[in-house]
C-alpha positions as CSV (number, residue, x, y, z in Angstrom):
1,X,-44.2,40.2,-61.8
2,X,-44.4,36.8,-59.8
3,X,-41.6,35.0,-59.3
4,X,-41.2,31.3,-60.1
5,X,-40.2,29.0,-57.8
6,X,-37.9,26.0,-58.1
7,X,-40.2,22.9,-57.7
8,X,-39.2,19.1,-57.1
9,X,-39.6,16.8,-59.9
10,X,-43.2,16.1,-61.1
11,X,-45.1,13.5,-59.2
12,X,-46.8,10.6,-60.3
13,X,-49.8,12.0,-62.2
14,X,-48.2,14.4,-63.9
15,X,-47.7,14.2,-67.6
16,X,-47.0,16.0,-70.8
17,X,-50.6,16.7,-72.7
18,X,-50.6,15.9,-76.1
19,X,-50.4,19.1,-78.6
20,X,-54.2,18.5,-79.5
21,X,-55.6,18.6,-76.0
22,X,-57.5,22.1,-75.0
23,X,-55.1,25.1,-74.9
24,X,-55.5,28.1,-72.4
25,X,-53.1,30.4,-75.2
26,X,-50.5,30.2,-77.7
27,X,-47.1,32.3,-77.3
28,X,-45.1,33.6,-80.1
29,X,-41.4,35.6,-79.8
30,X,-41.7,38.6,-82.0
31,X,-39.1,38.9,-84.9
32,X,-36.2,40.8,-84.0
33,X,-33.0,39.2,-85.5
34,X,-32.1,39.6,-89.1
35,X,-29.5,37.7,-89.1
36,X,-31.9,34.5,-88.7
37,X,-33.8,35.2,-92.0
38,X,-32.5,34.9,-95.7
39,X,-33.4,37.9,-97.9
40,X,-35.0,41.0,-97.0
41,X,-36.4,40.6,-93.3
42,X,-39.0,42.9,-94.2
43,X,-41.2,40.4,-95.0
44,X,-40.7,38.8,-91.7
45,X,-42.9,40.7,-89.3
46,X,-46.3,41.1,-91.7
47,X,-45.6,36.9,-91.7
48,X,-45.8,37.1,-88.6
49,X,-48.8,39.2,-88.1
50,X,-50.5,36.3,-90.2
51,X,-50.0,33.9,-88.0
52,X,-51.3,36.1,-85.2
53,X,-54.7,37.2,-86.7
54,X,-55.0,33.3,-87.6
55,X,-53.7,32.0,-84.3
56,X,-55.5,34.6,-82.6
57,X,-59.0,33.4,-84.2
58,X,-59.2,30.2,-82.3
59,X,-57.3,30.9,-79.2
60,X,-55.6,33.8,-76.7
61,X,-52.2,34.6,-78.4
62,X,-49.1,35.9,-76.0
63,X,-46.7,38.0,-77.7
64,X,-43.4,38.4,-76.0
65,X,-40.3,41.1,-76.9
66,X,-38.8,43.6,-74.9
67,X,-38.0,47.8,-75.6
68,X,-38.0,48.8,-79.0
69,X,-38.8,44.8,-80.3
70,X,-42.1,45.0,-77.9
71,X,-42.9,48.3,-79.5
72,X,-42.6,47.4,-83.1
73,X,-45.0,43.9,-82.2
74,X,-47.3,46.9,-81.2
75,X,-47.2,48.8,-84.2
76,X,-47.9,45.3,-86.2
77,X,-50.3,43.8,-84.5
78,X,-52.6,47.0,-83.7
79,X,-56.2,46.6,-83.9
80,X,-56.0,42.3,-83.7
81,X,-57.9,40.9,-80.9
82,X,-57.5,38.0,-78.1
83,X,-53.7,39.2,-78.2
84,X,-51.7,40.6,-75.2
85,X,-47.5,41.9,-75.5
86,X,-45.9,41.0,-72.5
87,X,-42.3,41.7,-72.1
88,X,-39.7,39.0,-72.0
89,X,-36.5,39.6,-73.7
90,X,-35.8,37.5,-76.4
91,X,-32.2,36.5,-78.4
92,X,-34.5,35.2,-81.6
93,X,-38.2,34.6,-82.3
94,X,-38.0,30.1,-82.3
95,X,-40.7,29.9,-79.4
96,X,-40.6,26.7,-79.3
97,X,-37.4,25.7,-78.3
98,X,-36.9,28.6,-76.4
99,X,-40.0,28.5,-73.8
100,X,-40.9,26.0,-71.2
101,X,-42.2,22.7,-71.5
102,X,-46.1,22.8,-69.7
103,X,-47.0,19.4,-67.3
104,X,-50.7,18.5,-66.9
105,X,-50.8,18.2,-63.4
106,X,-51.8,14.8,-61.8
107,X,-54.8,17.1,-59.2
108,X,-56.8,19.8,-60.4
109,X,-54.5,23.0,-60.2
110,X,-52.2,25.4,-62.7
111,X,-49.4,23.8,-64.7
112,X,-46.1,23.0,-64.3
113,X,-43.2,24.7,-66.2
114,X,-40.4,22.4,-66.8
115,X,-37.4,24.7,-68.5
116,X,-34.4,22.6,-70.2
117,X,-31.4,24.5,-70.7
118,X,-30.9,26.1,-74.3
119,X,-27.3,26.5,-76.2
120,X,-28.6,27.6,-79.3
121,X,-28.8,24.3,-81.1
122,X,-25.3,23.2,-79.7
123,X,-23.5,26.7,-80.0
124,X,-24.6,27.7,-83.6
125,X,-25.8,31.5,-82.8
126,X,-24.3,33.3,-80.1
127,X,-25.7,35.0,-78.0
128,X,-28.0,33.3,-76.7
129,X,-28.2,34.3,-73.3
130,X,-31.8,36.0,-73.2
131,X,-33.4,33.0,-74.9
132,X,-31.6,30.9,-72.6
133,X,-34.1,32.8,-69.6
134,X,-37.0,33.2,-71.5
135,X,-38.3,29.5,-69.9
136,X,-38.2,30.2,-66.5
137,X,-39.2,34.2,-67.2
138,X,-42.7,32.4,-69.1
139,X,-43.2,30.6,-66.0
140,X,-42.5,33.1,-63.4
141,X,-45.2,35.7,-65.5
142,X,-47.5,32.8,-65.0
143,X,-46.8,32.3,-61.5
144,X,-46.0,28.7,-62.4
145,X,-43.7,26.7,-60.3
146,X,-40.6,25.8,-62.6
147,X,-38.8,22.5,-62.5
148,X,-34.7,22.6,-64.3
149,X,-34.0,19.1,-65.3
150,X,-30.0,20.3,-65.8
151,X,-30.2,19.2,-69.8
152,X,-29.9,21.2,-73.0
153,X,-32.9,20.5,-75.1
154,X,-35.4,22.6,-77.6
155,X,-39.2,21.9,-77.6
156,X,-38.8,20.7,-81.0
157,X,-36.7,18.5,-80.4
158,X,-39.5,16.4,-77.9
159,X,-43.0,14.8,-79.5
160,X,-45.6,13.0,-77.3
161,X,-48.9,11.0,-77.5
162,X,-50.2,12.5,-74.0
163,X,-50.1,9.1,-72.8
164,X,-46.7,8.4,-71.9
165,X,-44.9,7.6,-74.7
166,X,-42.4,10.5,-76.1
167,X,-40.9,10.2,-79.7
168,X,-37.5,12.0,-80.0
169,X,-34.2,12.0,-82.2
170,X,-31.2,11.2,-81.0
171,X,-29.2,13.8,-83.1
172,X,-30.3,16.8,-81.3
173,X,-30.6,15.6,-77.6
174,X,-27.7,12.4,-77.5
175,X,-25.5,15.0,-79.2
176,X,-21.5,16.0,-77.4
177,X,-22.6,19.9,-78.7
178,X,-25.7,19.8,-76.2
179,X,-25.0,17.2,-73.1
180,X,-21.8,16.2,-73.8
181,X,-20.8,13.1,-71.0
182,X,-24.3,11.9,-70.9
183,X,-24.9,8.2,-72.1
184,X,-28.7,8.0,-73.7
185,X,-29.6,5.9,-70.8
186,X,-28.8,8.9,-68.4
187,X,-30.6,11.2,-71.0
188,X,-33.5,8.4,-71.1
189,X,-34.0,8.7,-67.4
190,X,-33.9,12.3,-67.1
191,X,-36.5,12.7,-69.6
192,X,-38.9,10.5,-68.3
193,X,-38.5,11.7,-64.8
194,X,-38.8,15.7,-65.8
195,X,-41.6,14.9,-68.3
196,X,-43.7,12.7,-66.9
197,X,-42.8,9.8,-69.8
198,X,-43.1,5.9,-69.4
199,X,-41.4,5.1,-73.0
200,X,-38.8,7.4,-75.0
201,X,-38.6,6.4,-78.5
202,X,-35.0,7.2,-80.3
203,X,-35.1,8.0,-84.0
204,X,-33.0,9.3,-86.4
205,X,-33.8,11.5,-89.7
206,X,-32.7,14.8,-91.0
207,X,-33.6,17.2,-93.7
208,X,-31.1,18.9,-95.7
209,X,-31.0,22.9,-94.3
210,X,-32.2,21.9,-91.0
211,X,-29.8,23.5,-88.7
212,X,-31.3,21.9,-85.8
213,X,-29.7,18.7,-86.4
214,X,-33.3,16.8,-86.9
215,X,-36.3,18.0,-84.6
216,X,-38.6,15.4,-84.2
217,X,-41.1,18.3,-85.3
218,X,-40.0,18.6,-88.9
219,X,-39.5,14.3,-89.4
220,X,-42.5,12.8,-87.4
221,X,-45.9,13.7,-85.3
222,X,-48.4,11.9,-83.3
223,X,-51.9,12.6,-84.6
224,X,-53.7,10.3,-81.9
225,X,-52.6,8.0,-79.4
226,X,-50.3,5.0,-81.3
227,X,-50.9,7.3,-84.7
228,X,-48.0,9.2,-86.4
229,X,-47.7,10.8,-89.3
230,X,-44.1,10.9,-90.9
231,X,-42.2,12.7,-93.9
232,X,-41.2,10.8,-96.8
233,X,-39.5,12.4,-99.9
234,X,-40.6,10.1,-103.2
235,X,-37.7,12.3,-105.5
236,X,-34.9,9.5,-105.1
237,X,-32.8,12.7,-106.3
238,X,-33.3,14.8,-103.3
239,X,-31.0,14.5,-100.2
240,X,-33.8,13.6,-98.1
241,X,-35.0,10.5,-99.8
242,X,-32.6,8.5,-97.9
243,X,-32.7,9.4,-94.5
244,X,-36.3,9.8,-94.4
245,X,-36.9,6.5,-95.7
246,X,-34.7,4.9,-93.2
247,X,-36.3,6.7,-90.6
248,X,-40.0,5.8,-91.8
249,X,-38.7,2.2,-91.6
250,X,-37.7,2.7,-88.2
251,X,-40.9,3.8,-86.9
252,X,-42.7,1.1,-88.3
253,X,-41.0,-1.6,-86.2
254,X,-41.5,0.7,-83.3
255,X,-44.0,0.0,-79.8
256,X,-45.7,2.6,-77.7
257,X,-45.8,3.1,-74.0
258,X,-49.1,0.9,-73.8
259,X,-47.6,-1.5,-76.2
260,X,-49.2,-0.7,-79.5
261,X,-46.8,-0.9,-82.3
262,X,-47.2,2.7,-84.3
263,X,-49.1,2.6,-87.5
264,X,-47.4,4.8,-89.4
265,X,-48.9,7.1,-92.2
266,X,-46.3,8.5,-94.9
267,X,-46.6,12.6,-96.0
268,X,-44.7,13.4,-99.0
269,X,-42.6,16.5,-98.4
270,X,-42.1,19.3,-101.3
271,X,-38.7,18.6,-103.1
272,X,-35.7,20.5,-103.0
273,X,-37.5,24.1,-102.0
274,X,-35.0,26.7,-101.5
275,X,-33.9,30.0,-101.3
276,X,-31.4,31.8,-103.8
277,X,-29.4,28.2,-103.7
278,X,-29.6,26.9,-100.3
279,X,-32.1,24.2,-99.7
280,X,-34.3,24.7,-96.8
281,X,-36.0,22.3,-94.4
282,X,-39.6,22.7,-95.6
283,X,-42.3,20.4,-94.1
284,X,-45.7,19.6,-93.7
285,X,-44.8,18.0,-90.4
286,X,-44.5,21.7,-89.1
287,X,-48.1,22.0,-88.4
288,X,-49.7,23.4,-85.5
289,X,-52.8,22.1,-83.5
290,X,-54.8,24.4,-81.4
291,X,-58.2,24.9,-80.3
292,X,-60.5,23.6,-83.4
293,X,-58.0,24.1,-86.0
294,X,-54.7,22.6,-87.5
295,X,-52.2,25.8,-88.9
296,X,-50.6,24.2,-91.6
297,X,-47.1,25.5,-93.3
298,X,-47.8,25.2,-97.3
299,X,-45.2,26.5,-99.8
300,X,-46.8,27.5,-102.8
301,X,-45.7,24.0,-104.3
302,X,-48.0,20.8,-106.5
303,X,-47.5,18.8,-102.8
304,X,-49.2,21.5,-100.6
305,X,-52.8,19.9,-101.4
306,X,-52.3,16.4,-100.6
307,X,-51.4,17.4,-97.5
308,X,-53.9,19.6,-96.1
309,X,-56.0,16.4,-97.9
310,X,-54.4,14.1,-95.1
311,X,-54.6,16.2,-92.7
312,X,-58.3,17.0,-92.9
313,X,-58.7,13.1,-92.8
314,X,-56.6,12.8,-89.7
315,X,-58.5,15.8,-88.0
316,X,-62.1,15.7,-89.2
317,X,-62.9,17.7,-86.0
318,X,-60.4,20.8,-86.4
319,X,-60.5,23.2,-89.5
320,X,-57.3,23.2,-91.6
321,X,-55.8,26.4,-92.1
322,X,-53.2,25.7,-94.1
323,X,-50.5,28.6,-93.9
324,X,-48.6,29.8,-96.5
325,X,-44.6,29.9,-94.8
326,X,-42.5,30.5,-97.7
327,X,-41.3,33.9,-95.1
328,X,-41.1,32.0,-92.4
329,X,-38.9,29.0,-94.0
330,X,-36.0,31.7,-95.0
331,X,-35.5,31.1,-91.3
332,X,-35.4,27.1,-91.5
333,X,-38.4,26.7,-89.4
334,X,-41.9,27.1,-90.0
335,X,-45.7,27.4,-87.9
336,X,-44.7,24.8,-85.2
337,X,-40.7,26.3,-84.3
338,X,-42.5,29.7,-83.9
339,X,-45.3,28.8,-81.6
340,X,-45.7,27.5,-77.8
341,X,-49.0,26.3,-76.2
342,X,-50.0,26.5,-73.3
343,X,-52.4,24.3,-72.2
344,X,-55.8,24.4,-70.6
């Protein structure tokens, strides 16, 4: 296997593509860890091999897992195309916090793997240690030179416009659990300079059973350059209500990187969806672009079909697949916490 090498900071030129620019694959973490699932984690792994044979339509899929975990991926996805296992070890199956960030280059030439430092969501689910490696073990398969900005932060916890701007929230990244001693002006700096970003944007937001603290992934997308989509939960009765409404405020008063303020478009989120009592973090902002499609998590619930209406407005290019994840959200995550592009 190569091994990756330690790179200086990207160079003027190099920036982080947008999600719905061409992909070269999309990498998943097979399921492994029960623990992370409500109920019976049977139903775990044929979710997964969903997503696959979907994903797998439209684009390569990598599959990664190690011994016995690579072996049952195997088993499960037997007979699917365009899919290849490789094996990386894995602590748990959230792809996209775990695996590297991918720079467009600023000159023709492969990628650039920028791997942030991973604590489990500030300490929540020991261990942690071989998802805390599976960046910079992504990069060295790919032969891609790796550069270590020195901060804990998760994929989904990052959201860009490919054009400089980056939309993140402050409760998962400015937080003492992840980079405790860092002001958000150091935190500022470092992401611009490891990402290739003119303009961070700080929101806040949360959704009651998000243990993440608030990825940007579950509150608030970009859909085109100065375009975001963003929850909004019309039950006045729901936890959610609140924050998301202060957050959708926010937003609005909100500038890009090439000084367009953000228009804004509202998607309501189901209410209250849970799981034997506990109230999970189920959103339509969880959707997945990749090559000619947009995966989208539904949840068997009267809100699913407005959504997939928006989103078919937004995308008029891409088919929308929408997904059921009522398996997947017994983990609190859904299509977009389990996936990883890599682009073209």
């Amino acid at each position: 296997m190569p091994v990756a090498t330690s790179a200086t900071p990207p160079v003027d030129g190099d920036r982080l593509p947008a999600e719905w620019e061409p992909h070269a694959a999309t990498w998943l973490a097979w399921p492994h860890r029960r623990q992370t699932f409500l109920g019976d984690f049977a139903d775990i792994p044929p979710a997964f091999v969903r997503l696959v044979r979907l994903l797998a339509g439209y684009e390569p899929v990598r599959v990664i897992g190690t011994g016995p975990v690579l072996d049952d991926a195997a088993a499960h996805l037997q007979g699917i195309a365009n899919v290849e296992l490789i094996d990386i070890p894995t602590s748990d199956s959230w792809l996209r916090d775990t695996g590297p960030v991918f720079l467009k280059p600023a000159a023709s030439g492969p990628p650039l793997a920028v791997a942030f430092d991973f604590n489990a969501w500030g300490g929540k689910y020991p261990p942690w240690d071989a998802d805390a490696a599976v960046a910079g073990q992504m990069a060295a398969h790919l032969g891609l030179d790796t550069v270590r900005p020195g901060i804990v932060l998760e994929g989904g916890a990052i959201e860009t416009d490919g054009e400089g701007t980056l939309l993140v929230n402050h409760r998962c990244i400015d937080d003492p659990q992840r980079n405790p001693g860092r002001s958000r002006a150091e935190l500022t700096g470092v992401l611009q300079q490891s990402l290739g970003i003119e303009k961070v944007l700080w929101v806040g937001g949360e959704l009651a059973g998000d243990d993440t603290d608030g990825h940007i992934d579950q509150l608030a997308r970009f859909v085109a350059p100065g375009r975001v989509v963003a929850a909004r939960q019309p039950d006045r009765n729901d936890p959610n209500h609140e924050p998301l409404e202060n957050n959708l405020t926010l937003l609005e008063t909100l500038v890009d990187a090439r000084g367009h303020r953000l228009e804004v478009i509202p998607i309501d989120l189901p209410a209250r969806v849970g799981y034997r009592g506990v109230q999970l973090p189920a959103s339509y902002l969880n959707f997945y672009l990749l090559n000619g499609a947009v995966i989208l998590p539904t949840f068997d619930h009267a809100a699913d079909a407005a959504a997939v209406r928006t989103l078919a407005e937004l995308f008029p290019d891409r088919t929308v697949e929408p997904f059921s994840a009522l398996e997947l959200i017994r983990g609190r995550g859904a299509v977009h916490c389990v996936t990883r592009d890599q682009p073209a």
